[in-house]
SENUMAR-414135 format. One record per residue (C-alpha): residue number from 0; residue in three letters; y, z, x negated. Coordinates in Angstrom, 2 decimals. Each point is the difference from the previous one (the first is absolute). Example, Ala and Ser with C-alpha at 12.3 -4.5 7.8 and 13.67 -1.06 7.14 Angstrom:
2
num 0&residu ALA&north -4.50&up 7.80&east -12.30
num 1&residu SER&north 3.44&up -0.66&east -1.37
# end
This chain:
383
num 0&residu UNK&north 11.43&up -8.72&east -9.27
num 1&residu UNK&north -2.79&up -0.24&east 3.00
num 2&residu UNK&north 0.27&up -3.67&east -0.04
num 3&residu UNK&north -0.07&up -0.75&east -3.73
num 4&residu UNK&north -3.24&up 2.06&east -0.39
num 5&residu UNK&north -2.94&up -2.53&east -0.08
num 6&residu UNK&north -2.86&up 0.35&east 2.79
num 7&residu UNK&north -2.90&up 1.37&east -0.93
num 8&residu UNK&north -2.23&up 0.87&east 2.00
num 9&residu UNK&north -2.83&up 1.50&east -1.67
num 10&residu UNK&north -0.48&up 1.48&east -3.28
num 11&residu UNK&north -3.66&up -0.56&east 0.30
num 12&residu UNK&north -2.07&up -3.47&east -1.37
num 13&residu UNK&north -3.63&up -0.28&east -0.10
num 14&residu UNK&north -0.22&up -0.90&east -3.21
num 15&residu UNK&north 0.76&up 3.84&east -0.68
num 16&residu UNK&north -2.29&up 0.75&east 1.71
num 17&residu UNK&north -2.97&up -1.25&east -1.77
num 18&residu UNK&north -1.45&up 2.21&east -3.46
num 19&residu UNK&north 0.86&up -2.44&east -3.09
num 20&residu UNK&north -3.08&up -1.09&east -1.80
num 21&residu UNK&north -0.75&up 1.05&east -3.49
num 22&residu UNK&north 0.31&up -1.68&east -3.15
num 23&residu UNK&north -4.04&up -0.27&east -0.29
num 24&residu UNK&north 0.25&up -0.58&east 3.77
num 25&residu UNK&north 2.49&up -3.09&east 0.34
num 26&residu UNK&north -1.51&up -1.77&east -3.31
num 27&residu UNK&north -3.54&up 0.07&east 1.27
num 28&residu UNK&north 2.16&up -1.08&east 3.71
num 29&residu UNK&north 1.57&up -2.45&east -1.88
num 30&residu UNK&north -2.73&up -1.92&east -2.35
num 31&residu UNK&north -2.42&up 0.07&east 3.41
num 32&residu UNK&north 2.55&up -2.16&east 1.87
num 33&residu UNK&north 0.76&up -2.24&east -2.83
num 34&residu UNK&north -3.01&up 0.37&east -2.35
num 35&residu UNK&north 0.50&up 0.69&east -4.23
num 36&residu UNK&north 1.14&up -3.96&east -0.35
num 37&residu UNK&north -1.92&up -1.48&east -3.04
num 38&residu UNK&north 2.80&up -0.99&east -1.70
num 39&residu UNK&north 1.73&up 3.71&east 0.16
num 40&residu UNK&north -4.13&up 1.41&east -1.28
num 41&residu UNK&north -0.16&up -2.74&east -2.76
num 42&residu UNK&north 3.53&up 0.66&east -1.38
num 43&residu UNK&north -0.57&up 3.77&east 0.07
num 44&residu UNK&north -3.10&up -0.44&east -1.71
num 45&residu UNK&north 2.01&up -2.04&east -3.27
num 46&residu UNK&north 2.54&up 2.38&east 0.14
num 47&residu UNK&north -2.36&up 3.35&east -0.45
num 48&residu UNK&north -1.57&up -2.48&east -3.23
num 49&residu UNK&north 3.63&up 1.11&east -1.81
num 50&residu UNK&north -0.40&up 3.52&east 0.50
num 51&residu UNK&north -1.05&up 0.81&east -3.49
num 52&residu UNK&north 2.49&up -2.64&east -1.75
num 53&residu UNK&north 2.14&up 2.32&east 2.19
num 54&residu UNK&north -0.70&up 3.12&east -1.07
num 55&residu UNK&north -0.05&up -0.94&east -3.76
num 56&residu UNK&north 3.92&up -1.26&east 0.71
num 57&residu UNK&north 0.96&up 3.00&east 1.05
num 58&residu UNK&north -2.13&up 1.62&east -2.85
num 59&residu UNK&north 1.92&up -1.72&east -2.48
num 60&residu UNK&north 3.49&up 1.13&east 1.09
num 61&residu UNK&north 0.53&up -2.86&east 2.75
num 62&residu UNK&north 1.11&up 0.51&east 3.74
num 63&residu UNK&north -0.80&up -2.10&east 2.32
num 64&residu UNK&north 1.69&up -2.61&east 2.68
num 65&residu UNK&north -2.25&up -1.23&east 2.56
num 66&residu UNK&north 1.65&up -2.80&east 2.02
num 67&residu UNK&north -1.62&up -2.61&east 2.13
num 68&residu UNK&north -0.60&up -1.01&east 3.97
num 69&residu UNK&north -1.57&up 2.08&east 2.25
num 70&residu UNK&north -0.33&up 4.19&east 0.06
num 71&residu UNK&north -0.90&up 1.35&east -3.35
num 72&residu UNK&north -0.32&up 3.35&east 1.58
num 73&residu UNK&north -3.73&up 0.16&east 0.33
num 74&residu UNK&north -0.46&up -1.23&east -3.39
num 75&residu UNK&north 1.64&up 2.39&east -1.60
num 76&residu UNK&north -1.21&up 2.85&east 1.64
num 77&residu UNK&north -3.31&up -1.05&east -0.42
num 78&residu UNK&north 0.92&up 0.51&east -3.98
num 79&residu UNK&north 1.05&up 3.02&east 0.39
num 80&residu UNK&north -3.42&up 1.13&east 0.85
num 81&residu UNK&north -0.24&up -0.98&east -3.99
num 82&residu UNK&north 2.97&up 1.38&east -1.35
num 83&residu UNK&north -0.43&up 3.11&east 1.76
num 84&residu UNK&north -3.08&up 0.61&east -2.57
num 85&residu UNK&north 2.43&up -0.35&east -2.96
num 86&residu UNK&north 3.00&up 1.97&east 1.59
num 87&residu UNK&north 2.21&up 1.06&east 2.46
num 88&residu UNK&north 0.63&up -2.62&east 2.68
num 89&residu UNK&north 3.52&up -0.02&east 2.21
num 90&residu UNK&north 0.49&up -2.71&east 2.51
num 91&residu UNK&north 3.34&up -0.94&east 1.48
num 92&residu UNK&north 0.48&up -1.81&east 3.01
num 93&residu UNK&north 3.52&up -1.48&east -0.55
num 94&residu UNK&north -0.03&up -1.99&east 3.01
num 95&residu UNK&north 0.12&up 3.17&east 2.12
num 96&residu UNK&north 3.71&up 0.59&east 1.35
num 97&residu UNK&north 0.00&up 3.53&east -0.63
num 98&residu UNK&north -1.17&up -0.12&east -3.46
num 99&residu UNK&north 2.31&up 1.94&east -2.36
num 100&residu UNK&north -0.85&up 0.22&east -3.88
num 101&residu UNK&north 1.10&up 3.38&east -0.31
num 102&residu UNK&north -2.68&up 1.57&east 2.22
num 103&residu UNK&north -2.41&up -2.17&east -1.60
num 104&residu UNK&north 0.80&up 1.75&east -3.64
num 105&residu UNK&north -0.25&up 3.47&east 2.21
num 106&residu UNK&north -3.34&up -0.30&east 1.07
num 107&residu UNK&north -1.36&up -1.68&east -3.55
num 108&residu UNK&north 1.78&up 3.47&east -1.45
num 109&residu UNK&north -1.79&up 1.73&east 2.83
num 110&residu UNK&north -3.09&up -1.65&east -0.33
num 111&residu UNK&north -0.46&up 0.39&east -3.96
num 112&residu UNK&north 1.92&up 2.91&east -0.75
num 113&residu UNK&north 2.00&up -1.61&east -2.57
num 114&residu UNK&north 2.06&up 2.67&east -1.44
num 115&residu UNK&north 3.93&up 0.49&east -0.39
num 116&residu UNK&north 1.41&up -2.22&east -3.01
num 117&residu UNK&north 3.94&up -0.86&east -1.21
num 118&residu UNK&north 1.69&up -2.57&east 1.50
num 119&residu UNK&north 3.23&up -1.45&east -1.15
num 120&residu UNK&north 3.24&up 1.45&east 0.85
num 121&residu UNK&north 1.47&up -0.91&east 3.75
num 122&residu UNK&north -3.01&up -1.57&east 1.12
num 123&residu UNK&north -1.34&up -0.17&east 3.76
num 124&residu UNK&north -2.38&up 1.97&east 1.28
num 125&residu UNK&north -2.10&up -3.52&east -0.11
num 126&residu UNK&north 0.46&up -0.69&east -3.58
num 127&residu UNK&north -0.91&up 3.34&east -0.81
num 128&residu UNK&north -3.32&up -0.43&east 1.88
num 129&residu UNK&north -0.54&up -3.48&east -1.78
num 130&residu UNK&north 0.56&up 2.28&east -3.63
num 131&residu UNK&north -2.19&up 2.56&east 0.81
num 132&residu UNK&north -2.85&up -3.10&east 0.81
num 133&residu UNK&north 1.43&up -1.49&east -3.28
num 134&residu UNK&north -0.99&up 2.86&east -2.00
num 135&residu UNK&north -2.95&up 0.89&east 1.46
num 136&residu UNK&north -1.85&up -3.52&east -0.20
num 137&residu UNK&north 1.06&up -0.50&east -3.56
num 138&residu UNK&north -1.56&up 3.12&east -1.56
num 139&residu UNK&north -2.95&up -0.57&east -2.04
num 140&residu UNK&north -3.37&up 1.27&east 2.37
num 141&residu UNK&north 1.37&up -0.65&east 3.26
num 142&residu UNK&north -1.85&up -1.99&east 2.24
num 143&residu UNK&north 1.58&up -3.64&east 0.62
num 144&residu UNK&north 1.75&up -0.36&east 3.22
num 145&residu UNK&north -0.13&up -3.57&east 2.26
num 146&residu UNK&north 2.83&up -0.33&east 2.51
num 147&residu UNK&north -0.79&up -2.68&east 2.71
num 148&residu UNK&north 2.95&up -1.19&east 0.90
num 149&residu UNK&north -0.50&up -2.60&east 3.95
num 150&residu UNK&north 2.92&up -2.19&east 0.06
num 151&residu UNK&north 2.04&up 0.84&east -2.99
num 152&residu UNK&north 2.87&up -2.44&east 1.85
num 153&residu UNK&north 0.71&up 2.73&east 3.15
num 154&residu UNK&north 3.30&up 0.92&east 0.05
num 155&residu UNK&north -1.18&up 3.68&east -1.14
num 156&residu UNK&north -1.43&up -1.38&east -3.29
num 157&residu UNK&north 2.30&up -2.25&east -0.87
num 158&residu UNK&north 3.33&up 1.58&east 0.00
num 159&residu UNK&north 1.30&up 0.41&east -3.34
num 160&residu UNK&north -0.68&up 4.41&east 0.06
num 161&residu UNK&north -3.66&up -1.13&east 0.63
num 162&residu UNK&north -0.02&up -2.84&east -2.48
num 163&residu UNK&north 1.35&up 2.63&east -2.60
num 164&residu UNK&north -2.45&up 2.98&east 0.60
num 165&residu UNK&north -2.97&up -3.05&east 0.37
num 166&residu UNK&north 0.97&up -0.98&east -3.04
num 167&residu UNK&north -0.10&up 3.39&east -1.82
num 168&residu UNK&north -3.40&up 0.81&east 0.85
num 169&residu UNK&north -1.41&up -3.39&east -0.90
num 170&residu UNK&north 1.52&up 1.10&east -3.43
num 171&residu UNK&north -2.57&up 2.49&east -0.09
num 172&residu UNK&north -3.39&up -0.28&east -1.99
num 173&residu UNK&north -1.96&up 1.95&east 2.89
num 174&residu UNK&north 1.54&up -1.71&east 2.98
num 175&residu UNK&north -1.34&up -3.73&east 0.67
num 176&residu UNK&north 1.87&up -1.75&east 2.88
num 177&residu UNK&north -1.87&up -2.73&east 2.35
num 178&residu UNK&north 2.50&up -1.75&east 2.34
num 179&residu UNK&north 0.07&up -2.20&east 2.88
num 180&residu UNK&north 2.34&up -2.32&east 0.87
num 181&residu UNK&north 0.41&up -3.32&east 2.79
num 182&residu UNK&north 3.44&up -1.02&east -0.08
num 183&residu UNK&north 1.11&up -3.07&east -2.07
num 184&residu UNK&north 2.95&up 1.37&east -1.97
num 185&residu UNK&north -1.53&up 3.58&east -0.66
num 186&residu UNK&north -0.30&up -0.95&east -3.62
num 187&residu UNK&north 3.70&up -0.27&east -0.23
num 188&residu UNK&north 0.03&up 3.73&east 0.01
num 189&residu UNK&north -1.45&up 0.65&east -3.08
num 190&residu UNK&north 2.46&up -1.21&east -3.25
num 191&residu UNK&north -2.47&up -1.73&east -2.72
num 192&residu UNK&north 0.71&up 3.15&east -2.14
num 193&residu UNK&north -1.19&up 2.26&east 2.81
num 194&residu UNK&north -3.00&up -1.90&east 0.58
num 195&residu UNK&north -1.07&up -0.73&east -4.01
num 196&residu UNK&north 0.30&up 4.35&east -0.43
num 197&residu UNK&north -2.33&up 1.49&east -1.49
num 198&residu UNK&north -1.08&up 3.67&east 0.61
num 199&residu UNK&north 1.05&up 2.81&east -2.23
num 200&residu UNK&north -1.84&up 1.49&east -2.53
num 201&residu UNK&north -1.90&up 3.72&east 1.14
num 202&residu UNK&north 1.57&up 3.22&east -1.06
num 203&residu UNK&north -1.76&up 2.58&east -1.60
num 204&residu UNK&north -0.48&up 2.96&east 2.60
num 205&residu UNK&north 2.65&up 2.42&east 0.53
num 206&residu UNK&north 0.80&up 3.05&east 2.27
num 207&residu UNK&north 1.93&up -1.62&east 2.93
num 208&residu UNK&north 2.38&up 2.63&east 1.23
num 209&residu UNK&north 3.44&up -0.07&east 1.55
num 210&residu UNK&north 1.59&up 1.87&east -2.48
num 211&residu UNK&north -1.25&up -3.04&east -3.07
num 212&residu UNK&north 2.65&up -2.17&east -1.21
num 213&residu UNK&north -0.09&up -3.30&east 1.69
num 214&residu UNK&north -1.36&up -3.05&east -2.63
num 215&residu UNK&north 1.32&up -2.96&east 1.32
num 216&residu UNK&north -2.55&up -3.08&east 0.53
num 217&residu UNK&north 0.12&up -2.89&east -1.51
num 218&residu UNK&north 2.59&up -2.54&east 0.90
num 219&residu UNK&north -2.00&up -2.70&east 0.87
num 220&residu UNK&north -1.24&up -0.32&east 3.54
num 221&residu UNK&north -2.28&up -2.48&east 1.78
num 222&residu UNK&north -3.55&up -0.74&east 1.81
num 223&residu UNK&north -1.77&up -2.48&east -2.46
num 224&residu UNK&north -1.05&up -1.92&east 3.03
num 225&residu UNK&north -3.29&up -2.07&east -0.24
num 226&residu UNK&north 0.40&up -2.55&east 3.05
num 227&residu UNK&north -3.30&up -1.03&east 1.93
num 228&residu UNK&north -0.17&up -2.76&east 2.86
num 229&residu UNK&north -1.99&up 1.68&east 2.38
num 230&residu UNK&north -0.21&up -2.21&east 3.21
num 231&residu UNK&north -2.15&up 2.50&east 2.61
num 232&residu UNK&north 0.48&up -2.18&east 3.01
num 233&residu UNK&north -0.32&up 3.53&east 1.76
num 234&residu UNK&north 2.40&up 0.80&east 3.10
num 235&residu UNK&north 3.27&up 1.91&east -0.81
num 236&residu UNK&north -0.97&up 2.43&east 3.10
num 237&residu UNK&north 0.91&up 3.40&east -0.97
num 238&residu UNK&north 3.00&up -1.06&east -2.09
num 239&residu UNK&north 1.43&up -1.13&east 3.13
num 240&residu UNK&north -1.27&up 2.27&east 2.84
num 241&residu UNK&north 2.93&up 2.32&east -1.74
num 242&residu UNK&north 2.36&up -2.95&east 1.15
num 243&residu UNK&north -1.12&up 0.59&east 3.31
num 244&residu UNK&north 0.52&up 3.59&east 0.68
num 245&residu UNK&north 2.45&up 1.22&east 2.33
num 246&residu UNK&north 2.53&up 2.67&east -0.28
num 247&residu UNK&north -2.75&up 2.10&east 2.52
num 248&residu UNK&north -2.59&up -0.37&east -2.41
num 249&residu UNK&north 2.06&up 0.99&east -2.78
num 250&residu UNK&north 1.19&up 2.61&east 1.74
num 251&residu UNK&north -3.59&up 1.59&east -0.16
num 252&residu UNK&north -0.02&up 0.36&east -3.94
num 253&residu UNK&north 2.09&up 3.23&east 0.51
num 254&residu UNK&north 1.88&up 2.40&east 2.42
num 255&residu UNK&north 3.04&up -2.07&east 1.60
num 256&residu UNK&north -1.13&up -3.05&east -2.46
num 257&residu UNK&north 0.86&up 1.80&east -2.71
num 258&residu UNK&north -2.45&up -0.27&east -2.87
num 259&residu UNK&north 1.22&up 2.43&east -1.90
num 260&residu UNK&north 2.55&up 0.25&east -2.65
num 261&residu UNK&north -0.24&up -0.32&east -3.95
num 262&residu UNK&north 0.59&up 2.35&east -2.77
num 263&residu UNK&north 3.34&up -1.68&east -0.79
num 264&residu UNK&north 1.10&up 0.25&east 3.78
num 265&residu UNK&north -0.85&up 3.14&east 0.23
num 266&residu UNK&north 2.25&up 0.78&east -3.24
num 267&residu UNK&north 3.12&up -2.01&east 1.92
num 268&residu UNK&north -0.48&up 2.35&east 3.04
num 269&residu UNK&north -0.43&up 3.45&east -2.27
num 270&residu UNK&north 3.69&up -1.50&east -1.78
num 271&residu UNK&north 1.93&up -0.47&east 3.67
num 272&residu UNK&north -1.65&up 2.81&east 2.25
num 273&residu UNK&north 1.63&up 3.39&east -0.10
num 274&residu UNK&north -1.09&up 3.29&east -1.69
num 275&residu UNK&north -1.66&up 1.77&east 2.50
num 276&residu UNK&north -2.00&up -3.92&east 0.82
num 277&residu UNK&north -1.04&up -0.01&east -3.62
num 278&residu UNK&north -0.68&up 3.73&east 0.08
num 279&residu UNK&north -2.43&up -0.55&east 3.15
num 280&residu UNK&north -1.59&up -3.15&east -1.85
num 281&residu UNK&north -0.93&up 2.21&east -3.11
num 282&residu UNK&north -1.56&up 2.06&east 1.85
num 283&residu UNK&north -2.06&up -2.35&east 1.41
num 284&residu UNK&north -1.07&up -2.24&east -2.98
num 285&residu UNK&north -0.79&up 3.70&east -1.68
num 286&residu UNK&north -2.47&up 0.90&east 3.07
num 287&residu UNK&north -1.43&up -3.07&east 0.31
num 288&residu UNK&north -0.80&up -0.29&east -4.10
num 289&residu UNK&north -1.09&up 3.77&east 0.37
num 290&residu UNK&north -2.58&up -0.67&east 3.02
num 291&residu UNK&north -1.36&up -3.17&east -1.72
num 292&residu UNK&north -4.01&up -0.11&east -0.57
num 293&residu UNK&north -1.38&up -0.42&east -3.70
num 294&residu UNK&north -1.83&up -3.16&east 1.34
num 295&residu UNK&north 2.62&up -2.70&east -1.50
num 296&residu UNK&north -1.06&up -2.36&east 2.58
num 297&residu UNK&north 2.51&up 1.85&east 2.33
num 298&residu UNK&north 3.14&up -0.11&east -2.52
num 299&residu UNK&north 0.63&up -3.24&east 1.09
num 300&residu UNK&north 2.89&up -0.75&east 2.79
num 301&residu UNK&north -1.15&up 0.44&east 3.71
num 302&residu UNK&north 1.92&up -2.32&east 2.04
num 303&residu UNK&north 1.00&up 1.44&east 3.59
num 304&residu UNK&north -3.01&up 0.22&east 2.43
num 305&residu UNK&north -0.64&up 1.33&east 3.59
num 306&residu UNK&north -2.15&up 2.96&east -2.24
num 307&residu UNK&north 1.66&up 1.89&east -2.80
num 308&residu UNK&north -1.71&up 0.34&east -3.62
num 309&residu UNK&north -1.78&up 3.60&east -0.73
num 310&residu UNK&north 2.96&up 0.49&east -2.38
num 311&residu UNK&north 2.93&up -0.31&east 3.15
num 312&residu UNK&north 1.55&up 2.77&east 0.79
num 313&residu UNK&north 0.52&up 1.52&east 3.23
num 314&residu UNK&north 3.89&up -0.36&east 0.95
num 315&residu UNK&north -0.05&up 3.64&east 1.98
num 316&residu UNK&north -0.67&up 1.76&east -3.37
num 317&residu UNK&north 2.15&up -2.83&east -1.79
num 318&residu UNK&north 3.26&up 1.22&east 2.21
num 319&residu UNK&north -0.76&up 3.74&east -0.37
num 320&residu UNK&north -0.09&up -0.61&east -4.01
num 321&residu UNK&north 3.30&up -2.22&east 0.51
num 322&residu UNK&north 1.09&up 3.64&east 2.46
num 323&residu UNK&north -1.05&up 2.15&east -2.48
num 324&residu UNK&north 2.29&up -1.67&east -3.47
num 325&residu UNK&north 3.31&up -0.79&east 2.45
num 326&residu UNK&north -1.17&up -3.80&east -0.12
num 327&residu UNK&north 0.57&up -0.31&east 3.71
num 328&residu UNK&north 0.16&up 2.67&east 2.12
num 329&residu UNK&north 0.00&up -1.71&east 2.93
num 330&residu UNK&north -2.79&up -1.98&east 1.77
num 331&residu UNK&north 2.44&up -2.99&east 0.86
num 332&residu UNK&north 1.31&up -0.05&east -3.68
num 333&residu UNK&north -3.85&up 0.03&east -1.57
num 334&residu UNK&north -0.49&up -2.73&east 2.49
num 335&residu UNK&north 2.54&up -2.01&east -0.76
num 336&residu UNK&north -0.48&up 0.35&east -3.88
num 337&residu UNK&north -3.97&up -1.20&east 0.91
num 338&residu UNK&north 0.89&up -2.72&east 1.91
num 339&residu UNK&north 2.59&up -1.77&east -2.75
num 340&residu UNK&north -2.92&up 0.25&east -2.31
num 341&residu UNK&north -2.10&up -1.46&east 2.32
num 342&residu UNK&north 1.99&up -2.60&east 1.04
num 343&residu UNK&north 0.53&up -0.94&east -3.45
num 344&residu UNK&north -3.65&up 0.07&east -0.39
num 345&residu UNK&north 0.09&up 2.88&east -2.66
num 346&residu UNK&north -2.01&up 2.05&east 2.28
num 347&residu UNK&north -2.95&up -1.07&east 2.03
num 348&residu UNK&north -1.05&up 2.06&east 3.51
num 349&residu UNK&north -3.17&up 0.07&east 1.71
num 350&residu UNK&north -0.58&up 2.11&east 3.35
num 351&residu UNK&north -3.66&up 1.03&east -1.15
num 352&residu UNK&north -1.94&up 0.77&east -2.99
num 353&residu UNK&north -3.38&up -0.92&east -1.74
num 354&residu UNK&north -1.31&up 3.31&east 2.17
num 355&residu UNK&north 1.03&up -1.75&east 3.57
num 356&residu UNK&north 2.37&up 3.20&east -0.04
num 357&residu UNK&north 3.59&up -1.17&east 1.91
num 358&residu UNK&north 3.19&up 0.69&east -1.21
num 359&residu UNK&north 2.50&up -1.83&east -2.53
num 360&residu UNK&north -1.07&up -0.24&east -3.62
num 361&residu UNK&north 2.86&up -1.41&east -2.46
num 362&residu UNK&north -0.80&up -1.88&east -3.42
num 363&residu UNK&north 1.21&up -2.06&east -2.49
num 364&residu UNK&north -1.56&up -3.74&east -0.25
num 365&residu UNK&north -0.18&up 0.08&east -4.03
num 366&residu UNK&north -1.78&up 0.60&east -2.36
num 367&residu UNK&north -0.87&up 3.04&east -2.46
num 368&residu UNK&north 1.84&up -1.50&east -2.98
num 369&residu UNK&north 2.82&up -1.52&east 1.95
num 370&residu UNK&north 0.14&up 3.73&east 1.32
num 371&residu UNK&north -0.57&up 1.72&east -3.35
num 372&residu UNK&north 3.15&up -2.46&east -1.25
num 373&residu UNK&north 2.36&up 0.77&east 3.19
num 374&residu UNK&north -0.60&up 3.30&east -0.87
num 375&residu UNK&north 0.69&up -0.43&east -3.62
num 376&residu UNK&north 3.57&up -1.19&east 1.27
num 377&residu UNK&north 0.57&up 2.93&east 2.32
num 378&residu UNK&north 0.12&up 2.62&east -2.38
num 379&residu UNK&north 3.79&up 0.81&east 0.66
num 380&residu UNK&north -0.68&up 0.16&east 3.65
num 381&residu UNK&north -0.60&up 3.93&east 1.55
num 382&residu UNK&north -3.63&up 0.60&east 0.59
# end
């Protein structure tokens, strides 16, 4: 076993040893040791001229399919700044490995407080987050939505759960789609049906409760794409520097390179774990949503850190609570019941606070709604 192990000798490299720039930081880096390249400045410059043809496209129902060489990443942020004045903006950056749809929907929910609405019978917690958007964004008053979709092509994006909840809330008068795209045969994911779709009609407001009878959408689903050759010239540098990381540097987006765990994850560990596991859990996810603040800037999911949020709670008084309702009794089983969750990534645990005060502090990385919901499908389980 000795002699199969490979020989490393150091753990160490001095390239972690040096503070990575920031994103203001390496592009300033970057265009001072090349220079801003005429031809990247001049085809920039035609390509903000479309910005209002743009905007009247995706006035009139349209989405839009940018395709073209070169990054079209600093384009299209840079109309955002625009869009932003109309709406609410949402940028996705498919081409990041990590990127999972369903905690994209979470934080929009977070975000703009879109209230609870029917969903269809059996769906996924991720269709029922694309409804609720769905009903939201096609009520008469609501202010338009425009989802910025990098790279529509990564493998997140494209797979055929994505392609159906994409396509969804294109169908929605209030939610206008711009998309990215660099790969040759990307267009051969999107059937000429799906891309001639038009957008539903609004619906009248209504109250939006769980309890309302589900009204099925239309059948018909698809984007409406407008395509647009957009050839930046620009370098592809941060949609690659994700192609570059290493398992170390992933490893620092959460505790034991975990970054966390969905709402539907979390609802395939509460189905397997054991009563007094799900017991313990409940009474976490009912602490936590009791100790939130009002501001809804902190209902959002807080990934593990070295420092806790304000709303963690401390694990001491977390195992005398689990003492106190014959959860676990014992310090070794409250432990052990901890560190499943936490291994699954269902609970998060920092050794200090926002205070500086030491100590463990437990919490759940998700957000108030995905809490509210988990909650919601706890009911049977003892308080």
């Amino acid at each position: 076993m000795a002699a199969s192990r490979g020989a490393k000798t150091s753990g160490q490299s001095y390239v972690s040893l040096a503070a990575p720039l920031s994103q203001a930081e390496y592009e300033e880096t970057a265009v001072g040791a090349r220079g801003a390249t005429p031809r990247v400045r001049s085809a920039m410059d035609d390509a903000e001229n479309y910005f209002a043809q743009w905007e009247a496209e995706l006035e009139a129902g349209f989405n839009l399919l940018l395709y073209g060489f070169g990054s079209k990443r600093r384009l299209v942020n840079c109309m955002v700044a625009r869009l932003s004045e109309r709406g609410h903006c949402a940028v996705v950056n498919g081409y990041f490995p990590g990127l999972n749809l369903r905690d994209v929907l979470s934080s929009l929910e977070d975000a703009l407080s879109i209230p609870d609405a029917p969903a269809p019978p059996g769906a996924s917690p991720l269709e029922r987050a694309a409804h609720r958007l769905y009903a939201h964004f096609s009520t008469e008053g609501s202010r338009p939505l425009y989802l910025i979709l990098h790279n529509i092509d990564a493998p997140a994006l494209k797979a055929s759960k994505a392609m159906a909840v994409l396509s969804l809330l294109a169908c929605s008068p209030g939610i206008h789609i711009i998309a990215t795209f660099d790969h040759v045969n990307t267009p051969l994911l999107f059937s000429t049906t799906a891309t001639a779709t038009p957008p539903h009609a609004c619906r009248a407001p209504r109250p939006r409760r769980k309890g309302d009878e589900y009204i099925p959408v239309p059948a018909s689903r698809g984007f409406n794409w407008v395509y647009h050759c957009i050839a930046t010239y620009d370098d592809y540098d941060v949609e690659l520097s994700y192609a570059r990381l290493s398992a170390t540097a992933l490893g620092a987006l959460g505790q034991g390179g975990q970054p966390g765990v969905s709402e539907e994850g979390a609802m395939q560990i509460l189905r397997s774990v054991p009563p007094m596991a799900a017991r313990l859990l409940k009474l976490i996810l009912s602490r936590q949503l009791e100790a939130l603040p009002s501001d809804p800037g902190m209902h959002v999911a807080h990934r593990p850190a070295a420092t806790a949020p304000a709303f963690a709670m401390d694990a001491d008084l977390l195992q005398k609570l689990a003492r106190d309702r014959f959860i676990a009794r014992e310090e070794d089983r409250f432990n052990s019941l901890l560190g499943e969750f936490r291994d699954h990534g269902l609970v998060a645990v920092a050794e200090s606070d926002p205070d500086g005060r030491a100590g463990r502090w437990a919490w759940v990385p998700l957000g108030k709604s995905a809490i509210e919901r988990i909650l919601a499908e706890m009911k049977s389980v003892e308080a």
